[in-house]
DODO-173936 format. One record per residue: residue number from 1; residue in three letters; x, y, z of N, C-alpha, C in turn. Coordinates in nm, 2 decimals, always signed. Layout:
<pts>
+-----+---------+--------+--------+--------+--------+--------+--------+--------+--------+--------+
| num | residuo |    n_x |    n_y |    n_z |   ca_x |   ca_y |   ca_z |    c_x |    c_y |    c_z |
+-----+---------+--------+--------+--------+--------+--------+--------+--------+--------+--------+
| NUM |     ALA |      X |      Y |      Z |      X |      Y |      Z |      X |      Y |      Z |
...
+-----+---------+--------+--------+--------+--------+--------+--------+--------+--------+--------+
</pts>
This chain:
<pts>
+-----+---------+--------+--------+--------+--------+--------+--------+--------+--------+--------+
| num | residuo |    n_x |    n_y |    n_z |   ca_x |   ca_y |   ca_z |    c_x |    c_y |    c_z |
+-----+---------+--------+--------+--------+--------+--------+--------+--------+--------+--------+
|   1 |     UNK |  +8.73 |  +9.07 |  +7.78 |  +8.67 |  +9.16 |  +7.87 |  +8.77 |  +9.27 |  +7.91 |
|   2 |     UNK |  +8.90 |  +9.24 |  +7.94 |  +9.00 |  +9.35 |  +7.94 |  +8.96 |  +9.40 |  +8.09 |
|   3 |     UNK |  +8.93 |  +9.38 |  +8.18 |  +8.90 |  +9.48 |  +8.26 |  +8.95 |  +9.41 |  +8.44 |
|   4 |     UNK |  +9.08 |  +9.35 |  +8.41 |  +9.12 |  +9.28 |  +8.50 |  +9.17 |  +9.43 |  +8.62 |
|   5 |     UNK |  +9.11 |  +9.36 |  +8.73 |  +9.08 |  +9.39 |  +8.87 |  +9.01 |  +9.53 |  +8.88 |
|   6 |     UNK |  +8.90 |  +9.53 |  +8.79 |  +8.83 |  +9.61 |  +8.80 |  +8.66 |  +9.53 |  +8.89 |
|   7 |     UNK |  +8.67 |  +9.54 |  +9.00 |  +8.57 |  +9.38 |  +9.00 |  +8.40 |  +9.52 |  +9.01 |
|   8 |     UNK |  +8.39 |  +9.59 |  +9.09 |  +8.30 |  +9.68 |  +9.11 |  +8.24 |  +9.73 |  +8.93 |
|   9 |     UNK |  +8.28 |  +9.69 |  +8.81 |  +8.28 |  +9.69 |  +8.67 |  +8.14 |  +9.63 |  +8.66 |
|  10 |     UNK |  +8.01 |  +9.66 |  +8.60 |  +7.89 |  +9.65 |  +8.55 |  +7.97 |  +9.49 |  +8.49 |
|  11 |     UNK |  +8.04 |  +9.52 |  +8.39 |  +8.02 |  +9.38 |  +8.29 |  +8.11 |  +9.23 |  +8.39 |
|  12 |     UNK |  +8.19 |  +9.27 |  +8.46 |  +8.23 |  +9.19 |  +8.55 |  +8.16 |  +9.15 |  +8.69 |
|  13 |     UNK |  +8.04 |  +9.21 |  +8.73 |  +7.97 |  +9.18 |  +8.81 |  +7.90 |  +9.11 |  +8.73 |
|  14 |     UNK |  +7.86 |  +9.08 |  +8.65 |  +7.72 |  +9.04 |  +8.55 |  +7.80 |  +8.89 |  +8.48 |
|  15 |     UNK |  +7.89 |  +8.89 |  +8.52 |  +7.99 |  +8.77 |  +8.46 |  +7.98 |  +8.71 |  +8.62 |
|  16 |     UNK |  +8.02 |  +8.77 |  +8.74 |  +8.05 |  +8.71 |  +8.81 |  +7.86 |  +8.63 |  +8.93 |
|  17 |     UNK |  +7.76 |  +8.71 |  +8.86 |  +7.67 |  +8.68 |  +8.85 |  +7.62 |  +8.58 |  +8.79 |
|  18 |     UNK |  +7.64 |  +8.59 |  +8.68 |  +7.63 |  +8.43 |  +8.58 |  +7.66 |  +8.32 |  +8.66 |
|  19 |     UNK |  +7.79 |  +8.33 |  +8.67 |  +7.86 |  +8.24 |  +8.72 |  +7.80 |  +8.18 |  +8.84 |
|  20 |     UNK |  +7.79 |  +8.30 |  +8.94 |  +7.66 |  +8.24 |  +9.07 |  +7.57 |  +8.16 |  +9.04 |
|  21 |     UNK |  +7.48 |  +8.19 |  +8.95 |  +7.34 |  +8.14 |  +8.91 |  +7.37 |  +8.01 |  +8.85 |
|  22 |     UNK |  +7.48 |  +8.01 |  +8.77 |  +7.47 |  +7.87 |  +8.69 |  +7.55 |  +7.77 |  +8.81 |
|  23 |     UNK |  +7.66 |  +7.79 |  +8.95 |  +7.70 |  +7.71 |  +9.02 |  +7.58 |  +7.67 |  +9.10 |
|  24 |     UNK |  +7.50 |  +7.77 |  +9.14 |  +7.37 |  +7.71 |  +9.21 |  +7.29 |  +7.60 |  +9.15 |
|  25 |     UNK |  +7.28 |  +7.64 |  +9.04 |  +7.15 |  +7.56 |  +8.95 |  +7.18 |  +7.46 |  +8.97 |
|  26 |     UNK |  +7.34 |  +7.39 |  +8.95 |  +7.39 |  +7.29 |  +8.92 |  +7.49 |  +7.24 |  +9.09 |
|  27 |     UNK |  +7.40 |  +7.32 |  +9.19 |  +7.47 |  +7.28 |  +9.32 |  +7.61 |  +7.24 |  +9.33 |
|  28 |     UNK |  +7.66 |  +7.34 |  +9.25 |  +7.85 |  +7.32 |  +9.30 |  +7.81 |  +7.44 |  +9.37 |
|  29 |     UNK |  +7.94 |  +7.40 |  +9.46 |  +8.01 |  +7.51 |  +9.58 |  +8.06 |  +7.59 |  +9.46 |
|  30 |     UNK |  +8.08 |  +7.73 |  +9.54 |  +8.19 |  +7.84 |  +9.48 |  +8.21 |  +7.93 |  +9.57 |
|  31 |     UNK |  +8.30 |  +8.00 |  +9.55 |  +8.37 |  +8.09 |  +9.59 |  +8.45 |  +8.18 |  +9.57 |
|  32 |     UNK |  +8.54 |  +8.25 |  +9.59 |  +8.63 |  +8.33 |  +9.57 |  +8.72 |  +8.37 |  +9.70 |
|  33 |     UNK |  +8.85 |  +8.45 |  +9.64 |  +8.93 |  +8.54 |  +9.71 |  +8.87 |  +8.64 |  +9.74 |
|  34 |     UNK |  +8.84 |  +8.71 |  +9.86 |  +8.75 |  +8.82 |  +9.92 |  +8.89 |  +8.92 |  +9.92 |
|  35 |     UNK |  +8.89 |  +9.02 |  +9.88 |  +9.01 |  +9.15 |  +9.95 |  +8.95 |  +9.22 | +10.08 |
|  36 |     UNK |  +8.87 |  +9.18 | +10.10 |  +8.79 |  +9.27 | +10.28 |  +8.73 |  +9.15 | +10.31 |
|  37 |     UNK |  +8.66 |  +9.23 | +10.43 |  +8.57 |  +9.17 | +10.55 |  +8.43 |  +9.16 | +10.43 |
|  38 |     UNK |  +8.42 |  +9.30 | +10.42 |  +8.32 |  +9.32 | +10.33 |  +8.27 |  +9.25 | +10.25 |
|  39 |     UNK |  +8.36 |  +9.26 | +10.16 |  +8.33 |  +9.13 | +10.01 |  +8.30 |  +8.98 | +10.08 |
|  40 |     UNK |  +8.37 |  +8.92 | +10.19 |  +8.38 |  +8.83 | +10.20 |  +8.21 |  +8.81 | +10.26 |
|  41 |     UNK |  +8.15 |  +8.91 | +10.30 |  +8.05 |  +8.87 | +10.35 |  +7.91 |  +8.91 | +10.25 |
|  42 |     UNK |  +7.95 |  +9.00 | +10.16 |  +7.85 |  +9.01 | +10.04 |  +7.85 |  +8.83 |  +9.95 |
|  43 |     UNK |  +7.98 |  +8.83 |  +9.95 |  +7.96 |  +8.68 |  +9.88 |  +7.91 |  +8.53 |  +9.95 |
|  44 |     UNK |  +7.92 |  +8.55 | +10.07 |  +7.85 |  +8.50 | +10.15 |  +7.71 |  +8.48 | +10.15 |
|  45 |     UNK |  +7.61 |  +8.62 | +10.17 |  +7.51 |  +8.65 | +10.16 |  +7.46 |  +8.61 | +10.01 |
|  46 |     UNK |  +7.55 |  +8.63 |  +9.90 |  +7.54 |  +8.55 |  +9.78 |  +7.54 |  +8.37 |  +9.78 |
|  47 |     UNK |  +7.57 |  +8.36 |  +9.87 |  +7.57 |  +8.18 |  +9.88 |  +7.71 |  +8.12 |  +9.88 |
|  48 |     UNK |  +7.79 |  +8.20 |  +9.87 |  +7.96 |  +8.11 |  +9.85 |  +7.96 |  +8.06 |  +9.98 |
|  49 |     UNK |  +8.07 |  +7.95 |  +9.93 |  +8.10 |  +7.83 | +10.05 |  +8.22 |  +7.80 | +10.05 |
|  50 |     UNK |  +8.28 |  +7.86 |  +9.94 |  +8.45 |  +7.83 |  +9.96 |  +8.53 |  +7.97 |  +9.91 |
|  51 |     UNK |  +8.52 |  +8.04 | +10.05 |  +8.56 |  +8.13 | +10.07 |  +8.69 |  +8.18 | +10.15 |
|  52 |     UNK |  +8.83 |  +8.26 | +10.08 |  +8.93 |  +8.30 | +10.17 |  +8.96 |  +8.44 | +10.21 |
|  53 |     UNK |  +9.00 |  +8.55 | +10.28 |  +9.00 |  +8.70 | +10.30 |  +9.12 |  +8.70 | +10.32 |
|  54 |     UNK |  +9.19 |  +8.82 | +10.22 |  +9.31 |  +8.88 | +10.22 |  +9.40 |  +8.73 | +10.17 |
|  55 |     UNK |  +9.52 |  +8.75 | +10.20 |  +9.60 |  +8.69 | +10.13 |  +9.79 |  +8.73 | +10.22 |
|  56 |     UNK |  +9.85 |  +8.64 | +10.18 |  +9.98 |  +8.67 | +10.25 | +10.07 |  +8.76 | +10.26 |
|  57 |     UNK | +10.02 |  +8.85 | +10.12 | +10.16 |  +8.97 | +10.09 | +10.06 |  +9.12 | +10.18 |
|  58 |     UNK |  +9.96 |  +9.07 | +10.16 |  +9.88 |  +9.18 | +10.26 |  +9.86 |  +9.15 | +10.38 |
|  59 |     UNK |  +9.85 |  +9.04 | +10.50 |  +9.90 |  +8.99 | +10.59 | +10.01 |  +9.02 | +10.67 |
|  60 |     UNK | +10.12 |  +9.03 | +10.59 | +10.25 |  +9.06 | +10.59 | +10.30 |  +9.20 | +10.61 |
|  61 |     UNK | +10.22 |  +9.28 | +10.53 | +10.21 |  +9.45 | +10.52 | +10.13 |  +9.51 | +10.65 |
|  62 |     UNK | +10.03 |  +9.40 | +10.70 |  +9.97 |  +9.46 | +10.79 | +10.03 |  +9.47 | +10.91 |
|  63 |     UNK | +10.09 |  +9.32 | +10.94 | +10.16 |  +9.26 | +11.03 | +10.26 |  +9.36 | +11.07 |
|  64 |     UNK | +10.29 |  +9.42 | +10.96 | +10.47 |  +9.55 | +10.98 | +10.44 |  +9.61 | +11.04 |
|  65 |     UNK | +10.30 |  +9.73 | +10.96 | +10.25 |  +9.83 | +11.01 | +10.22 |  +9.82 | +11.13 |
|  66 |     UNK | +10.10 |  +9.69 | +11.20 | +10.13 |  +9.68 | +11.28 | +10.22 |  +9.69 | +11.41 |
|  67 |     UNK | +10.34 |  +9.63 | +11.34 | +10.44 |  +9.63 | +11.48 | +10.51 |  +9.75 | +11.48 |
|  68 |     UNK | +10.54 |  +9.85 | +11.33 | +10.57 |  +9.96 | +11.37 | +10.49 | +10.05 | +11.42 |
|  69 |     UNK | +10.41 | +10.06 | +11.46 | +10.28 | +10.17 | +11.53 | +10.28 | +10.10 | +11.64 |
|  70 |     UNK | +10.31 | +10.00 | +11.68 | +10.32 |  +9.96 | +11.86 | +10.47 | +10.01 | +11.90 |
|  71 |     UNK | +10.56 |  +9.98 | +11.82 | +10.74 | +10.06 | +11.82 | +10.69 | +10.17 | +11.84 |
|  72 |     UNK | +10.65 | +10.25 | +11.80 | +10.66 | +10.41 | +11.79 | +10.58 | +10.49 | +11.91 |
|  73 |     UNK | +10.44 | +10.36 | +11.92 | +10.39 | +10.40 | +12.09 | +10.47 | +10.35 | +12.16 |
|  74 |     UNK | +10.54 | +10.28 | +12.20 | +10.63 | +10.26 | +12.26 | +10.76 | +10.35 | +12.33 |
|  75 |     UNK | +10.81 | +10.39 | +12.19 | +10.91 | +10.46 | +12.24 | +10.84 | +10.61 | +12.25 |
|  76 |     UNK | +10.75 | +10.65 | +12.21 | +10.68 | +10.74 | +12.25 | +10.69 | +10.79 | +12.41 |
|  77 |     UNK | +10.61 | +10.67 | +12.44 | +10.59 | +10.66 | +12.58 | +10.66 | +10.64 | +12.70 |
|  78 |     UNK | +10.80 | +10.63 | +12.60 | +10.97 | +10.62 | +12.70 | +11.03 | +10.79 | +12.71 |
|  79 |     UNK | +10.97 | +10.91 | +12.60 | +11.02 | +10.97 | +12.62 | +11.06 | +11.02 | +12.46 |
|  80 |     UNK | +11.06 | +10.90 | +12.39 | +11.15 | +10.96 | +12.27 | +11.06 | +10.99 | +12.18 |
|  81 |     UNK | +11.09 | +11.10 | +12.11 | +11.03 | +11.15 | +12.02 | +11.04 | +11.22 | +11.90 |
|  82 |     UNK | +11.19 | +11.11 | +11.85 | +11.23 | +11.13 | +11.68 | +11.23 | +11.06 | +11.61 |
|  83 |     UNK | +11.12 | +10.95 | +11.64 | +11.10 | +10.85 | +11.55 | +10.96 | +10.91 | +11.43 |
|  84 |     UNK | +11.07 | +10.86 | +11.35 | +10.98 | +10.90 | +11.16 | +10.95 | +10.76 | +11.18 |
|  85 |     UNK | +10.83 | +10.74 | +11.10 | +10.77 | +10.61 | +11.03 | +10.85 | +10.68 | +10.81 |
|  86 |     UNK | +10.87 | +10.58 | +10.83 | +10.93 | +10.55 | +10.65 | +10.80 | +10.63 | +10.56 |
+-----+---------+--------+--------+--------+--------+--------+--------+--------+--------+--------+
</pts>
């Protein structure tokens, strides 16, 4: 198929469709790695049951950002105001 992390892909939805229809038929659970809220709730609405959202290295990235954007209101709001974000 060649068309790795292309998931929004016509022929990779249609695979990942298959896949749905034949785990139902045969009442196995499925699921996937969600990258959003979003996904996680489309495939929901598709019937998955073993479902996870996001993942640790993006967790981690968010976690920073987060704490640098509370640093910078922070010092913001002391007065200082030569802080660069990277």
């Amino acid at each position: 198929m060649n068309l790795i992390g292309q998931w929004g892909h016509p022929e990779v939805k249609a695979a990942i469709d298959q896949i749905i229809r034949q785990a139902k038929k045969v009442r196995m659970p499925f699921g996937t790695p969600a990258s959003s809220p979003e996904d996680f709730a489309e495939y929901v609405a598709r019937g998955a049951t073993l479902m996870t959202v996001g993942g640790d290295l993006e967790w981690l990235q968010q976690a920073a950002l987060d704490s640098l954007k509370r640093t910078k209101s922070l010092l913001e709001s002391r007065g200082y105001k030569g802080f660069q974000e990277p």
